[in-house]
C-alpha positions in Angstrom: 171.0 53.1 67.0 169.0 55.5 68.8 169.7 57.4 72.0 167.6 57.9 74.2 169.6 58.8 77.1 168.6 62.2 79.3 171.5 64.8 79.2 170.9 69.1 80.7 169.4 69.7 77.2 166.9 67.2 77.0 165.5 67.9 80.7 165.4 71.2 79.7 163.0 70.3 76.6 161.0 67.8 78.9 160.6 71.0 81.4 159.6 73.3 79.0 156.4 71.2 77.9 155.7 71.8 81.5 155.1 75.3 80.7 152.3 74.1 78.4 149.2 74.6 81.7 150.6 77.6 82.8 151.1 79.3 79.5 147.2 78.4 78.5 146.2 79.9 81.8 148.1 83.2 81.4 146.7 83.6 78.2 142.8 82.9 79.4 143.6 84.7 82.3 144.9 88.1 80.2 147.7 87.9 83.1 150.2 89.8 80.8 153.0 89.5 83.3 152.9 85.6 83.4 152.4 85.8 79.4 155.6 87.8 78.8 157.2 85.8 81.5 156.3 82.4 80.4 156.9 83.3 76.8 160.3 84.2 77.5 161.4 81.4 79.4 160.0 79.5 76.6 162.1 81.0 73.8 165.1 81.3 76.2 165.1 77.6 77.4 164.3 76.5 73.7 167.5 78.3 72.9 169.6 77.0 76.1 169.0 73.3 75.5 170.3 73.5 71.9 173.4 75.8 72.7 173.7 72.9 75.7 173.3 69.9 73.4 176.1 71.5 71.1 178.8 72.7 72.7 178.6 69.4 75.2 178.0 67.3 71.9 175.5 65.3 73.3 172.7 65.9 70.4 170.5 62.7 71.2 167.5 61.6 69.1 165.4 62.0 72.2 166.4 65.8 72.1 165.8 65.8 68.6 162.2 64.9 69.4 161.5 66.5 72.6 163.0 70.2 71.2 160.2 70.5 68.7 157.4 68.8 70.1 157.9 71.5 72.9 158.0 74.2 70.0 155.1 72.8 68.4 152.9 72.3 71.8 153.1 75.5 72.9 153.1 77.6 69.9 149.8 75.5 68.5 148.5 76.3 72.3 148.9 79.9 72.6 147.5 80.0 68.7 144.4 78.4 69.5 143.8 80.0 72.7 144.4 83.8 70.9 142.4 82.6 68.1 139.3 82.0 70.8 140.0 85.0 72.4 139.5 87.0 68.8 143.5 88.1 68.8 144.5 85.8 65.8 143.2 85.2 63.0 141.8 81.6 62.4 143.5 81.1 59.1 146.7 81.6 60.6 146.4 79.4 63.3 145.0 77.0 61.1 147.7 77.1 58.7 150.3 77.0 61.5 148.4 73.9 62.9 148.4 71.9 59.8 151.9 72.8 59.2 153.0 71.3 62.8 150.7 68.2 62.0 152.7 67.6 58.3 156.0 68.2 60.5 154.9 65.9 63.2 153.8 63.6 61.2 156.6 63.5 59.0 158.8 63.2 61.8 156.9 59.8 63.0 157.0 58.3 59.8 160.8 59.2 59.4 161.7 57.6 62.6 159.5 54.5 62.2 160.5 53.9 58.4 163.8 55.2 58.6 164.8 55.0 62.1 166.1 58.5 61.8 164.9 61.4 64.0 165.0 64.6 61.7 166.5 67.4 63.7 165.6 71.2 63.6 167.1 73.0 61.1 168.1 77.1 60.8 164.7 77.7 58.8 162.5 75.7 61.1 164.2 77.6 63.6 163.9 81.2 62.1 160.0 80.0 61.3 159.7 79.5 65.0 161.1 83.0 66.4 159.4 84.6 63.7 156.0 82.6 64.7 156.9 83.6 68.7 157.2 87.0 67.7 153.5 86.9 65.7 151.9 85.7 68.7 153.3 88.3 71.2 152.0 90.7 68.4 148.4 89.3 68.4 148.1 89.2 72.6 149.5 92.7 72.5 147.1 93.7 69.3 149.7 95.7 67.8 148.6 97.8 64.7 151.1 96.4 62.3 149.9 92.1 63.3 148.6 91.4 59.8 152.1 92.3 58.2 153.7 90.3 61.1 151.7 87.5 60.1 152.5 88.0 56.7 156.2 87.4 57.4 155.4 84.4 59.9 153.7 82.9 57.2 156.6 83.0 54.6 158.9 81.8 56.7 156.5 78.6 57.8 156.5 78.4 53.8 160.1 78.1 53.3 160.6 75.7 56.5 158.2 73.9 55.1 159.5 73.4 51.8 163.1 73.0 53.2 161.9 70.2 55.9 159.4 68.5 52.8 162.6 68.3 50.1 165.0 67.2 53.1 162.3 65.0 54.1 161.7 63.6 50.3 165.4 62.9 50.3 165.7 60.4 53.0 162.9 58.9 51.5 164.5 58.5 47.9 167.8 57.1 49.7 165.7 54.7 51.7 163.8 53.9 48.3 167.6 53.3 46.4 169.1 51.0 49.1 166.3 48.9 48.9 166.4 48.7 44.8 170.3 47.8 44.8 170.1 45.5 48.3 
């Protein structure tokens, strides 16, 4: 049964795709203070309503939707708008874009098949620091981005992967209780 009740962590997810206007304006604007500062309270609030969900065990399939749209919104927002501006490069952002759109879309068809709402796991996570942290590098220009992007883009590989086999497994369960039903 799903639950779709709203708990600290899940306003806190809802709240942070509030950040989605101002964080496109900052970065149009070149307003680095609002960038860092909208950045951080990004990554810190992504963290907080995780740790919140957790430790007050109320991990609720709304959450486990609501966490990584918010990821994915923002990230796919400040990649497209650094892309325009000539900081990223477009086959990064294009790769990071189709890889939210498989996630996204794998997601959907999980929770309408399945009725199961895939939560984030540790290497979807790591893929999304290390992603946070390419972006900061391509606003800032540092001289080291392409090897930033490097790593960003092996780690979106192996979340990938991870989130495609778990992903390929729910499927083959769903496929075997139908065969012996």
């Amino acid at each position: 049964m799903m639950q779709w009740r709203w708990t600290p962590s899940n306003v806190i997810s809802l709240a942070r795709l509030g950040l989605l206007p101002p964080l496109a304006w900052a970065l149009l604007a070149d307003a680095t203070g609002w960038v860092v500062a909208i950045g951080l309270l990004a990554f810190l609030s992504d963290m907080l309503d995780g740790m919140l969900a957790r430790r007050r065990g109320e991990v609720t399939e709304l959450g486990k939707l609501l966490d990584p749209l918010a990821d994915k919104l923002l990230a796919g927002t400040a990649a497209v708008v650094l892309t325009l501006q000539g900081r990223l490069p477009v086959w990064f952002t294009a790769v990071l874009l189709l890889r939210e759109l498989v996630v996204l879309l794998g997601g959907w068809i999980a929770w309408r098949r399945f009725a199961v709402a895939l939560p984030a796991l540790v290497p979807g996570k790591l893929a999304a620091t290390v992603t946070t942290a390419a972006l900061f590098a391509a606003y800032f220009q540092v001289p080291f981005l392409p090897w930033i992007l490097a790593v960003a883009l092996g780690f979106i590989g192996v979340a990938t992967l991870v989130y495609g086999r778990r992903w390929w497994r729910l499927r083959q369960r769903a496929v075997g209780e139908k065969v012996v039903s």
